[in-house]
DOMI-792576 format. One record per atom (N, C-alpha, C): residue in three letters; x, y negated, z negated. Coordinates in steps of 0.1 Angstrom, whole numbers, plus 5000, padded with zeros to 4 digits. Example, Ala and Ser with C-alpha at 12.3 -4.5 7.8 and 13.67 -1.06 7.14 Angstrom:
residues 2
Ala513250574922;Ala512350454922;Ala513250334922;Ser512850224929;Ser513750114929;Ser512950004921;
//
This chain:
residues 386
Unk115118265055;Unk115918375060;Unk117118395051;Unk117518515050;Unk118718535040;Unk119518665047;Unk120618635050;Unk121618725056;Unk122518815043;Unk122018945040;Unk122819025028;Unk124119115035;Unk125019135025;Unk125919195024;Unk125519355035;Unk126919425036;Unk126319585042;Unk125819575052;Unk125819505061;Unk125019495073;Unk123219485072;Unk123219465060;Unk121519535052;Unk120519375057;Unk120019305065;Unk119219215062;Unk117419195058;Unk116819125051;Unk115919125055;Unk115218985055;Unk114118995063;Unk113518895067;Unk111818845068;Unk111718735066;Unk110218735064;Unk109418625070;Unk108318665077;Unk107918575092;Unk107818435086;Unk107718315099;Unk108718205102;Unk107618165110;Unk107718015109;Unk107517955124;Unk107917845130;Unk109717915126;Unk110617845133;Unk111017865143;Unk111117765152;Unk111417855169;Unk112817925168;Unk113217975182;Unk114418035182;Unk116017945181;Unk115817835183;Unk117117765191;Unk117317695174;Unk115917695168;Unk116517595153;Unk116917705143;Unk116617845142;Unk116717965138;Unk118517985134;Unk118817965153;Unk120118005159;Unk121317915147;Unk120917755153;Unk121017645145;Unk121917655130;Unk120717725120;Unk120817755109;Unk121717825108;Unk122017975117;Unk123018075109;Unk123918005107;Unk124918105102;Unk126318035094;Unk126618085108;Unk128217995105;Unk129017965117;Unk129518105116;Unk129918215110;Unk130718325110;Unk129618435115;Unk128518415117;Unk127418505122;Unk127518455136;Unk127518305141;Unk127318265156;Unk128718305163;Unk130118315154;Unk131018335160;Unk131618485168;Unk130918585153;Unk130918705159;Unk130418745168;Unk130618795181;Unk129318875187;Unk128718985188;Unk129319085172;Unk128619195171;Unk126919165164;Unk127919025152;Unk126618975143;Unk125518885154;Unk126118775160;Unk125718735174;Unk124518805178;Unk124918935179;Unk123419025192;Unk122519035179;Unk123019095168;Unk122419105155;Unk120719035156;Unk121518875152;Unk120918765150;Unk120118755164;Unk119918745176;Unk119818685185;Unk118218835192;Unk118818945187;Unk117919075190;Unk116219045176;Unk117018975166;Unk116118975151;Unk115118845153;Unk116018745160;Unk115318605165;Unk114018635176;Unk114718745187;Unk113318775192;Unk111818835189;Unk112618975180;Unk111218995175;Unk110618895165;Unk110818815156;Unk109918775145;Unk109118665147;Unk109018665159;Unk107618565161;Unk106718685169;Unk106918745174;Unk106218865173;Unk105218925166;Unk106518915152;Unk105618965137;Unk105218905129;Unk105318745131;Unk104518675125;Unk102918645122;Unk102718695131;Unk100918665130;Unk100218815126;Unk101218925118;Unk100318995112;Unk101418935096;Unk101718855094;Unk101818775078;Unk103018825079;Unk103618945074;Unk104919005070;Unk106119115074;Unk107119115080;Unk107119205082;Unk108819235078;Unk109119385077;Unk110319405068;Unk111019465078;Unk112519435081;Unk113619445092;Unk115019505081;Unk115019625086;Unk116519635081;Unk117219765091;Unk118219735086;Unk119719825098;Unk120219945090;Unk119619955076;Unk120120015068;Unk118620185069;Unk119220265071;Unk118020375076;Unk117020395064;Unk117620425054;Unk116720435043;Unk116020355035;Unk116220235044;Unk115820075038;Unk114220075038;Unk113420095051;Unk112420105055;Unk111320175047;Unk111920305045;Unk111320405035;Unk111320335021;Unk112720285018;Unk111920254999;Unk111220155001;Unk111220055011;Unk110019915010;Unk108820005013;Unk108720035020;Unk107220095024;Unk106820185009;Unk107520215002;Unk107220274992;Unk107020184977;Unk107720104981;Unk107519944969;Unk106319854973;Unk106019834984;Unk105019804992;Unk103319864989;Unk103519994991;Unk102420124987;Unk102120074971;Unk102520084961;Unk103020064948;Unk101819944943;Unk102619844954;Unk102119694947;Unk100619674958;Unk099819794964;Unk099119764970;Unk099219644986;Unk100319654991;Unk100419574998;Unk100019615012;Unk099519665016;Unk099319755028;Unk099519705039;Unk099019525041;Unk099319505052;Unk101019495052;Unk101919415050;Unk102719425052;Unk104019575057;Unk103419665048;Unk103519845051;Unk103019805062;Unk101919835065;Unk101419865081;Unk102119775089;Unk102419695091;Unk102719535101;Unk104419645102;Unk105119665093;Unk106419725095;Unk106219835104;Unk105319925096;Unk105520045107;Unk105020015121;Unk103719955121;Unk103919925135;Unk105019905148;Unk105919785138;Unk107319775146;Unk108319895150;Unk108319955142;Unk109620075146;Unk108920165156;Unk109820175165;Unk109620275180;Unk110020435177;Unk109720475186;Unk110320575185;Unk111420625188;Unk112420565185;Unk113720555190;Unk114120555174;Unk113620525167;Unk114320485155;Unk114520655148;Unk115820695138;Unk116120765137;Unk115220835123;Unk114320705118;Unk113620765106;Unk112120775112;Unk111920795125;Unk110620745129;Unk109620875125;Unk109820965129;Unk108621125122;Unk108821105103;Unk109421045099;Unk109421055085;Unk108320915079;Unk108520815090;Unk107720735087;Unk106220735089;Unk106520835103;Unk105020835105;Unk104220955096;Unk105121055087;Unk104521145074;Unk104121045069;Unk105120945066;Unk104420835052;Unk103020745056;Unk102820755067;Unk101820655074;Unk100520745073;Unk100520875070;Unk099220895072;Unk099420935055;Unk100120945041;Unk099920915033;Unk099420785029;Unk100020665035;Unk099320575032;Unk098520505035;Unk097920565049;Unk096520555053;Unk095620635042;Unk095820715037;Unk094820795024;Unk095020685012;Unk096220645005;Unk095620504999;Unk095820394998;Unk095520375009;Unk094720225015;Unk093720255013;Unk092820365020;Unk091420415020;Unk090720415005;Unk091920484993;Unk091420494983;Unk091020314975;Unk091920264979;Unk092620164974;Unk091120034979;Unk090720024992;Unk089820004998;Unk088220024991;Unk088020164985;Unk087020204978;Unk086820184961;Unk088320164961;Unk088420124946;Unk088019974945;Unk088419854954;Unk087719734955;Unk086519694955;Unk086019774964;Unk084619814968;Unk083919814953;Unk084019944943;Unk083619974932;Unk083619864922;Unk084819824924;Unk084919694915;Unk084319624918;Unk084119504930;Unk083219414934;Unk082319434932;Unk081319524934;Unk079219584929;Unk079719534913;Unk080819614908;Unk080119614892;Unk080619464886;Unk081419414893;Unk081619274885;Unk080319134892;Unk079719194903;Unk078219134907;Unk077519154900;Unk077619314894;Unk076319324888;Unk076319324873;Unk077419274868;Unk077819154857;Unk078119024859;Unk077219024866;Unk077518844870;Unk078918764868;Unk079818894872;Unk080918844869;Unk081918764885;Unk080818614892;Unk081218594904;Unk082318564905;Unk083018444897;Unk084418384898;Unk086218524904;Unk085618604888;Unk086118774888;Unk086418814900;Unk085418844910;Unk084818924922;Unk085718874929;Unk085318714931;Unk085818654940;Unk087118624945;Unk087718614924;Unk089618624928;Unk089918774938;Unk089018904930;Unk089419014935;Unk089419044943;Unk088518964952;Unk088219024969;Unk089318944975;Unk089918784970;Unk090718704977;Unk092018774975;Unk092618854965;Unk093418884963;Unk093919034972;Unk092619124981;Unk092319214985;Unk092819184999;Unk091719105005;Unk091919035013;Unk093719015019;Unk094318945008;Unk095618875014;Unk096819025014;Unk096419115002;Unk097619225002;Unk097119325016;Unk095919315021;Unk095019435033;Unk094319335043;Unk095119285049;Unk094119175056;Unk093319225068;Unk094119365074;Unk093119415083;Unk092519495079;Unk092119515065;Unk091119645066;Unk089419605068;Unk088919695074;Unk087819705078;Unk086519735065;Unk087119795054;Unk086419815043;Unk086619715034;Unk087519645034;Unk087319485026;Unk086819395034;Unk086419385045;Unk085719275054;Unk084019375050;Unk084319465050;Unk082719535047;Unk082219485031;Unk083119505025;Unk082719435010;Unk083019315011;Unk083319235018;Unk083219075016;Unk081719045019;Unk081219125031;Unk080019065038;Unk078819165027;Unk079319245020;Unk078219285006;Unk077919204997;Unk079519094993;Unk079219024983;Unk079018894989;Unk078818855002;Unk078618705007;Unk076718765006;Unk076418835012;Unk075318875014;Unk074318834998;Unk075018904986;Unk074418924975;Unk074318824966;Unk075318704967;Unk075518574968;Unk074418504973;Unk074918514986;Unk073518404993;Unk072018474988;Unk071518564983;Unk071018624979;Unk070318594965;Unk071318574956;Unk071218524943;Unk071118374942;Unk071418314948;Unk071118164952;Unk070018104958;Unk069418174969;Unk067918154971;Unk067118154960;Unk067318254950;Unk066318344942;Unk066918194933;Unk067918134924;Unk068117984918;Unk067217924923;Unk067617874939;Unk067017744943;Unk065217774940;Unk064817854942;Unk063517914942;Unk063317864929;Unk063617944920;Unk063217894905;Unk063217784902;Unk064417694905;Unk064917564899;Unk063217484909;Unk062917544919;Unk062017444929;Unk060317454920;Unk061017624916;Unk059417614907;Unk058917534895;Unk060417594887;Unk060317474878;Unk059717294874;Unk060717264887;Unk060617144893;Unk058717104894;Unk058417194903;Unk056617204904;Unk055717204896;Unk056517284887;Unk055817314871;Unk055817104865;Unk057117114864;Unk057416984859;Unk056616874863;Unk056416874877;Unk055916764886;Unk054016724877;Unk053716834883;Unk052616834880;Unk051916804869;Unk052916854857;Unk052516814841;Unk052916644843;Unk053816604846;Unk054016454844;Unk054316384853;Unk053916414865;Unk053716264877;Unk052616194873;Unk051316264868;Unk050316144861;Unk050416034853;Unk051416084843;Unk051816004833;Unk052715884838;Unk053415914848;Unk054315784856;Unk053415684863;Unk052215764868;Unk051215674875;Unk050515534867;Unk050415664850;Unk049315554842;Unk050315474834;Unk051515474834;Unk052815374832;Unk052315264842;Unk053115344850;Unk052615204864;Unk051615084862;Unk049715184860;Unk048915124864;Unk049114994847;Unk049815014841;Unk050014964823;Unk050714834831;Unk051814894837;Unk053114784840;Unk053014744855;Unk052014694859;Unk052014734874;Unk052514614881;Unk053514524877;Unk054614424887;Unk056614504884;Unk056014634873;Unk057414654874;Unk058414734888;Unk058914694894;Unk059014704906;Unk060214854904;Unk060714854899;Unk061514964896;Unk060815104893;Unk059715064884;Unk058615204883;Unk058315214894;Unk058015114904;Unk056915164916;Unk057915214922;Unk059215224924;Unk060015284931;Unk060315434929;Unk060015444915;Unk060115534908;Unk058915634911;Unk058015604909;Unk056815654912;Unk056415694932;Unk057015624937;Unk056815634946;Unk058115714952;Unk059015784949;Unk059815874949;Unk059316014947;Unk058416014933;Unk058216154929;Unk057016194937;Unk056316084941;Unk054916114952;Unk055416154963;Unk056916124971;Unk057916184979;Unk058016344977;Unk058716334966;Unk058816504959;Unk058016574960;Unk057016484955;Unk055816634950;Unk055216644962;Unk055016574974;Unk054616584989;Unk055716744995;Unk057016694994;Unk057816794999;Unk057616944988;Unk057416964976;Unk057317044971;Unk056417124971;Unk055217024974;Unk053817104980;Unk053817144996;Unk054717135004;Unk055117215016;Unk055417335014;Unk056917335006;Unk057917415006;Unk056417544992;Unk055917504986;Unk054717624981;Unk053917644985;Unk053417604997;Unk052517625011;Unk053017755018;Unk054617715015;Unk055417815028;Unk055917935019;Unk055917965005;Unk055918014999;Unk055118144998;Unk053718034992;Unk052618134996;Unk051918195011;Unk052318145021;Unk052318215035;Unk053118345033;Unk054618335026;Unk055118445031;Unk054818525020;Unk053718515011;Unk053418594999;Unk052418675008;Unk051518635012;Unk050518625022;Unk050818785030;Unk052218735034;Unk052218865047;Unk053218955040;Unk053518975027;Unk054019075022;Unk052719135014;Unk051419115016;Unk050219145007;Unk050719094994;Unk051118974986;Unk051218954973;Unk050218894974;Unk049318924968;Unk048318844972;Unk048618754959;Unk048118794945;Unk048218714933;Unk049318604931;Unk050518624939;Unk051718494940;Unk050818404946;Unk050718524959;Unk050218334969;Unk049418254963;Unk048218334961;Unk046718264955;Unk047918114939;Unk049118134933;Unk049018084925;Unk049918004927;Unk051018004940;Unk051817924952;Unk050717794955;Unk049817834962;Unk049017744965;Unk048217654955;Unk047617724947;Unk046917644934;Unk048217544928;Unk049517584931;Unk050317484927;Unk050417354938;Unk050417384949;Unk050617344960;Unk049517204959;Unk048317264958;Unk047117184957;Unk047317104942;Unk047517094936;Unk047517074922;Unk048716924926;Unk049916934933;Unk050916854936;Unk050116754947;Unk050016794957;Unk049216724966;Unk047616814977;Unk047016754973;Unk046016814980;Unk045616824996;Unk044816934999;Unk044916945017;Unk044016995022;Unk043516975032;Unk042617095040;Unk043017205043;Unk044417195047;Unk044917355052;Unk045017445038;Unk045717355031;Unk045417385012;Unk044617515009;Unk043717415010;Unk042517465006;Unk041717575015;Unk041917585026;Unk042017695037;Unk042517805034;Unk043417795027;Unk044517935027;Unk044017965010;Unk043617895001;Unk043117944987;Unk041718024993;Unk040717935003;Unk039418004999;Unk039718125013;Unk040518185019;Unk040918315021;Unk041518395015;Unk042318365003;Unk042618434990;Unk041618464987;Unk040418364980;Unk039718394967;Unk038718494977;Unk038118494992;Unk037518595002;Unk038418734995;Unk039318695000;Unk040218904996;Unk040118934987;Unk040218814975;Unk040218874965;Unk039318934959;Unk038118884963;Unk036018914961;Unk036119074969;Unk036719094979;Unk037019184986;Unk037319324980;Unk038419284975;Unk039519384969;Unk039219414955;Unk038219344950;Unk038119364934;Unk036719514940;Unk036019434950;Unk034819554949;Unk035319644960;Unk036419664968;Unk036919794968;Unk037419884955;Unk038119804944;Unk038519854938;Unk037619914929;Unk036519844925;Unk035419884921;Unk035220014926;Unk034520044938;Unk034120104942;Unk034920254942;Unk036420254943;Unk037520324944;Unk037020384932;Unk037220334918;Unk037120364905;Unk035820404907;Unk035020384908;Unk033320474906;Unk033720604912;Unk034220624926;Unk034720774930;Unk035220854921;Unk036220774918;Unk037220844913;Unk036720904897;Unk035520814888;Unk035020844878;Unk034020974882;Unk033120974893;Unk032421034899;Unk033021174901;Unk034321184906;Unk035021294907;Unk035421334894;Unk035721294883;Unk036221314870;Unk034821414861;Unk033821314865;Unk032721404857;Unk032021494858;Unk031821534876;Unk031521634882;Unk032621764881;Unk034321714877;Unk034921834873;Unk034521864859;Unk034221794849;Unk034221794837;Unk032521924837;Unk031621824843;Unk030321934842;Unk030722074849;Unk031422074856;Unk031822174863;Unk032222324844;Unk032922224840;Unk033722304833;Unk032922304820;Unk031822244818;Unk030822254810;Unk030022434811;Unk029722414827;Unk029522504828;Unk029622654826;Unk031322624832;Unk031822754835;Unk032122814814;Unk032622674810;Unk032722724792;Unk031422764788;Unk030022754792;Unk029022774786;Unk028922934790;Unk029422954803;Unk028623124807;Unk029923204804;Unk030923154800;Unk032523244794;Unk031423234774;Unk030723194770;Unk030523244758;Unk030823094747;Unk031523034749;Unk032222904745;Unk031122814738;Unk030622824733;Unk030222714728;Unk030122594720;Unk031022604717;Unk031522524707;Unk032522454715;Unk033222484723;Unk034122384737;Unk032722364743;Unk031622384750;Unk031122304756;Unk030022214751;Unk030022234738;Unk029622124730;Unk030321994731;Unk032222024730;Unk032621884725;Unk032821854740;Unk032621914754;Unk033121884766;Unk031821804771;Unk030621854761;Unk029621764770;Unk029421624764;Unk030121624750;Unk030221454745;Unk031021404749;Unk031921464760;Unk033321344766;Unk032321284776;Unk031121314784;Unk030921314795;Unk030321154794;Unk030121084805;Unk029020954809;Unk027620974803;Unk027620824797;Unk025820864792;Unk024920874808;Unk025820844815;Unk024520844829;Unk024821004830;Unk025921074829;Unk026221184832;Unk025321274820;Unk024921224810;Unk024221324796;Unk023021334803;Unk022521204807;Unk021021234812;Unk020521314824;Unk021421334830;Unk021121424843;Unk020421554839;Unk019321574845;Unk018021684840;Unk018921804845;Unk019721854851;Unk020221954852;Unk021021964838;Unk021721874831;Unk022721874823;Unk021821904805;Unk020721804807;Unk019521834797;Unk019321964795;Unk019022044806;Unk018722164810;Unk019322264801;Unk020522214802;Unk021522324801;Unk022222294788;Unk022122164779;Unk022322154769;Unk021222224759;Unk020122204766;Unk018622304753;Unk019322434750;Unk019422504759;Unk020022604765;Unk020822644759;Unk022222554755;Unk023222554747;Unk022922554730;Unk021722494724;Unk021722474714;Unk020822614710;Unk020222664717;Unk019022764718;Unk020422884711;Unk021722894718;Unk022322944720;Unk023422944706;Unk023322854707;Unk024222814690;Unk023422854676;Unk022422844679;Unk021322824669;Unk021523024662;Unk021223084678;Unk021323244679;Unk022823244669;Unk023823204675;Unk025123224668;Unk025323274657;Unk024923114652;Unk024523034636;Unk024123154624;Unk022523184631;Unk021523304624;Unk022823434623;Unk023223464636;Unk024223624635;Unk025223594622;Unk026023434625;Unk027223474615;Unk026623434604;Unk025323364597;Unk025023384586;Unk024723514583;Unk023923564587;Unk023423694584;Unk024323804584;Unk025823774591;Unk026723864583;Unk027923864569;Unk027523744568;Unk028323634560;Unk027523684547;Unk025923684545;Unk025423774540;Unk025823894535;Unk025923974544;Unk026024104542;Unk027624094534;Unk028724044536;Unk029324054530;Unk030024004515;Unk028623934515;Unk028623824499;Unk028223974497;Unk026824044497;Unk026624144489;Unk027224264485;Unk028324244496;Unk029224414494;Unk030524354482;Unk030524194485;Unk031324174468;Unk032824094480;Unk032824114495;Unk033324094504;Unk034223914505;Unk034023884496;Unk034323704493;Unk034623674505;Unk036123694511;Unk037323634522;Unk036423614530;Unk035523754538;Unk034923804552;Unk033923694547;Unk033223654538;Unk032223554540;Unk032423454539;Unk033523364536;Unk034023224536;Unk034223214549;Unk035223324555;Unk035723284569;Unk034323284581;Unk033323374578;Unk032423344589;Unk031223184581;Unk031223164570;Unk030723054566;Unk031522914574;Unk032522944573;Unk033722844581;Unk033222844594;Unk033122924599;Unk033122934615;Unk031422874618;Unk030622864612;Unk029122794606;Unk029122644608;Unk030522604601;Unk030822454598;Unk031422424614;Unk032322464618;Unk032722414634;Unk031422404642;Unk030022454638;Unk029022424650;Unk028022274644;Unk028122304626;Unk027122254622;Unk028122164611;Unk028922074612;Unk029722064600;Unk028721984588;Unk027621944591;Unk027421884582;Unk026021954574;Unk026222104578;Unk025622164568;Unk025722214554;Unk024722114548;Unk024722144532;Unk024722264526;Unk023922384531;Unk023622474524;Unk025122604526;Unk025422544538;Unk026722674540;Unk028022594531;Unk028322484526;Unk029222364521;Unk029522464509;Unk027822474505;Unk027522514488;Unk028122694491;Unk027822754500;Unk027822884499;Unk029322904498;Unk029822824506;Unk031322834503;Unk032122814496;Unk031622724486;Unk032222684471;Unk031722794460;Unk030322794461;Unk030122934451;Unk030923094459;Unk031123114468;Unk032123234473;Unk033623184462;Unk034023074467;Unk035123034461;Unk035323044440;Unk034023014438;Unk034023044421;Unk034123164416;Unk033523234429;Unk033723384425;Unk034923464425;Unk035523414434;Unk036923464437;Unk037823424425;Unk037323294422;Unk038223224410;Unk038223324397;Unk036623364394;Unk036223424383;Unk037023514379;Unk036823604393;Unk037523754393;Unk038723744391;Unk039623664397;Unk041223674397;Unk041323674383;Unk040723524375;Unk040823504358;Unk040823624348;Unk039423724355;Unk039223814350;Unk040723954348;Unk041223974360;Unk042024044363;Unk043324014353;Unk043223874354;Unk044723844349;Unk044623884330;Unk043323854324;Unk043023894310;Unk043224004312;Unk042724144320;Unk042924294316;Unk044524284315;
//
């Protein structure tokens, strides 16, 4: 407690009673009785205000206002709040404090949300120690806010969270470990078999690996009812592998059942679904063969299933197709012709070309299109001498 000049005091909670309070003042404060009621009015409230941590007392009017404002500043809110609570309405700055109180109800709130922000991202940089000063430090300046008790229980939550998910690992590990070298401890033993410290030894990890093969029993059950099926099935093969069981073994050959299951659903799933793929594809075989297309339903009928090539409808309609190419073929040769003889070079390369997209590995149009080409050559040479 400190008594200032100016009539101005301030004070900060105590949990000294009243009579040793009294005690303390100076003798020039007990003797007066203006300072007297002072002291004796100030002694009553502050156990009061003790149990919200802090609270600020002054006689001086505009005292209140710049703490609450120095307070606001340094993020202290409870202490702001714990003051204003105190002042009645009797006090002569009381509507000015309560403007300030719903400014600083807006940032607290911000102030509240800015922690918030902070704590996710320093979690989700594994930055725990960080978090943890931050939230303690939150905590002590806002101790009644409702949005730091909400982010404490986000990061206690995410915590205990991230620690299961360790112990889990460190247990798998451990299982992993067991299993590769508890044998080797055995065939020590059966080498040294009065060493009485191995057997102790040995007979510890046969402990472990008993408990370890529980706790991946219980593993794979709850793999079980989330449908993971592939964890469980490999929970348990560990399980078995550490210590062996009937229920063990119970719960793998109802795995390896689903899994016999699920493969020839899946199976079957995929045959539809291929089923559906090829009957659109013939579909579109089709419809490209009667639009004129034939050269798209040429390469559409080599995407298709050889079970899908043989279908006598599809036979059918491939003769059909070639009967039809064949017709093409004869047209654009036979015009390709006509324009080798008119002296027409370009017009006959380009439908000799169009020859190659049905037939590419025709020899005779290969040649016709290279002698087109010599002629073109000849001529230009020629032109360029006149």
């Amino acid at each position: 407690m400190m008594l200032l000049k100016n009539n101005t005091c301030h004070f900060f909670s105590t949990k000294l009673d009243f009579e040793t309070l009294y005690s303390r003042a100076p003798d020039i404060v007990r003797q007066q009785p203006g300072l007297r009621a002072v002291l004796v009015t100030i002694l009553i409230i502050l156990p009061l205000l003790s149990g919200c941590g802090t609270a600020f007392i002054a006689s001086k009017q505009d005292d209140i206002l710049t703490q609450i404002d120095v307070w606001s500043v340094e993020n202290e809110y409870g202490k702001a709040f714990a003051t204003l609570e105190y002042v009645k309405a009797s006090h002569p700055q009381y509507q000015k404090l309560q403007i300030r109180k719903k400014k600083l109800l807006i940032l607290a709130g911000e102030y509240e949300q800015r922690i918030d922000r902070q704590i996710q991202q320093l979690i989700k940089d594994n930055h725990w120690a960080q978090a943890l000063d931050l939230l303690d430090q939150a905590k002590e300046k806002y101790p009644s806010s409702k949005g730091i008790k909400k982010t404490e229980k986000y990061f206690l939550a995410q915590q205990q969270q991230l620690l299961a998910s360790i112990e889990q690992k460190i247990m798998l590990e451990r299982s992993q470990w067991m299993i590769k070298t508890r044998s080797f401890y055995q065939d020590k033993l059966n080498t040294d078999p009065r060493n009485e410290a191995l057997k102790e030894q040995v007979k510890n990890l046969n402990n472990e690996a008993e408990l370890l093969s529980e706790k991946l029993t219980q593993l794979s059950k709850v793999a079980i009812n989330k449908k993971y099926y592939r964890t469980a099935k490999m929970r348990i093969n560990q399980a078995i592998a550490l210590q062996p069981g009937q229920q063990r073994q119970q719960i793998l050959s109802q795995l390896q059942n689903r899994e016999k299951k699920s493969d020839k659903k899946k199976k079957q799933t995929e045959s539809r679904s291929n089923k559906i793929q090829q009957d659109a594809l013939i579909q579109e075989v089709e419809e490209s063969f009667k639009a004129g297309d034939f050269l798209k339903t040429k390469q559409l009928i080599l995407t298709l299933d050889e079970n899908e090539q043989k279908n006598a409808q599809l036979i059918a309609l491939e003769q059909e197709l070639q009967r039809s190419i064949d017709d093409t073929i004869e047209q654009l040769v036979s015009e390709a012709n006509k324009h080798y003889i008119n002296g027409e070079f370009y017009q006959t390369i380009d439908l000799w070309e169009q020859v190659l997209l049905y037939e590419p590995q025709n020899t005779l149009t290969i040649k016709n299109i290279r002698r087109a080409e010599e002629v073109i050559d000849k001529l230009r040479r020629l032109r360029e001498k006149q």
